[in-house]
Structure formats: structure tokens, C-alpha cells
N, C-alpha and C positions, 0 to 999 in steps of 0.2 A: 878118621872116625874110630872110635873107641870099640873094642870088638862086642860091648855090654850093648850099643848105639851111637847115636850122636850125641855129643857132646857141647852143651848151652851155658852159660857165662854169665848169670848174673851181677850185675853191679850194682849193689843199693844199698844203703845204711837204714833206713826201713825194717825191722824186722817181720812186720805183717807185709811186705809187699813181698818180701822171699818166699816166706812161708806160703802167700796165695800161688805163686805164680810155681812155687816146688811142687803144690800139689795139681797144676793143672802140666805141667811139665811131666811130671814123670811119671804119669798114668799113663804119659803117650808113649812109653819104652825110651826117653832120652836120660842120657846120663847129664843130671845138675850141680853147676860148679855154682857158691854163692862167695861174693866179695862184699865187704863191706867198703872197702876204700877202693882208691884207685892203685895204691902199692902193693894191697892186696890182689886186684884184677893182674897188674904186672905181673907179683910171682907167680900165679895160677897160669899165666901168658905160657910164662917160660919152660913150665913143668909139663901140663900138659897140650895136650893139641886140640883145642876147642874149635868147634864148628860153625858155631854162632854164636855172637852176644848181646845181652839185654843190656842196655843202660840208659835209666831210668833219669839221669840228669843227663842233658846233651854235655855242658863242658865237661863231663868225664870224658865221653868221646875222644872230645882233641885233645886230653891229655892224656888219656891212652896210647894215641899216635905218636903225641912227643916223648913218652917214654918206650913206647918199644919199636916205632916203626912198622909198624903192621895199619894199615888203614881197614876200618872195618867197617859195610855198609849198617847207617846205624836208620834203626826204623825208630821213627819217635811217637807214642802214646802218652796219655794223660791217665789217672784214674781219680775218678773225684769221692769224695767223703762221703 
């Protein structure tokens, strides 16, 4: 855990679903990491020590596992238009 709080892992190429979900995040004290790809989510993996992640398409998931080896529980939501 990041000494600022915890640390959350967005993965979205969405720029309004970062923006929604940065401003519901980090009123709550969490420190927000945003990716837009998944080699983006990899190098944010490597550098720092995230706590939790969002990802907003399930096949990032499993190619987040196949690139770094970390299996992460992934909660799956929808948000509609």
C-alpha cells in the first residue's frame, strides 16, 4: 500500500470512464493509477505496487495474466449510455 493509501489500477481507453471513476476514487483517499492499454497497465504493474484493479474489458484480464503473471480477482461491471 502506497503510504498516500491504496493504490487502484484503472485499465480503460475510455477517457470519460477514467475521468468518472478518478473522481469517485479518489474522494475516497485511494491513490489512482489510469492505463489506457494493456502495456500500459504492464508498466504501471512493474513500477508500482497497486492494490486493486479496474478492467473495464474482461480480455484485458487475461492478458494482463499472460503478461505479467500476477492473477488478479477481476470484478466485472457494465455501465450503460
Amino acid at each position: 500500500m502506497s503510504p498516500l493509501g491504496p493504490r487502484i489500477l484503472l485499465v480503460d481507453d475510455d477517457p470519460r470512464t477514467q475521468e468518472l471513476l478518478a473522481d469517485l476514487i479518489q474522494g475516497e483517499g485511494w491513490v489512482f493509477d489510469v492505463a489506457d492499454t494493456v502495456e500500459e497497465a504492464k508498466a504501471l504493474l512493474h513500477t508500482n505496487d497497486e492494490d486493486f484493479m479496474i478492467l473495464v474489458v474482461e480480455a484485458a484480464a487475461n492478458r494482463i495474466k499472460d503478461l505479467t503473471g500476477r492473477d488478479f480477482g477481476v470484478m466485472g461491471f457494465s455501465m450503460g449510455a
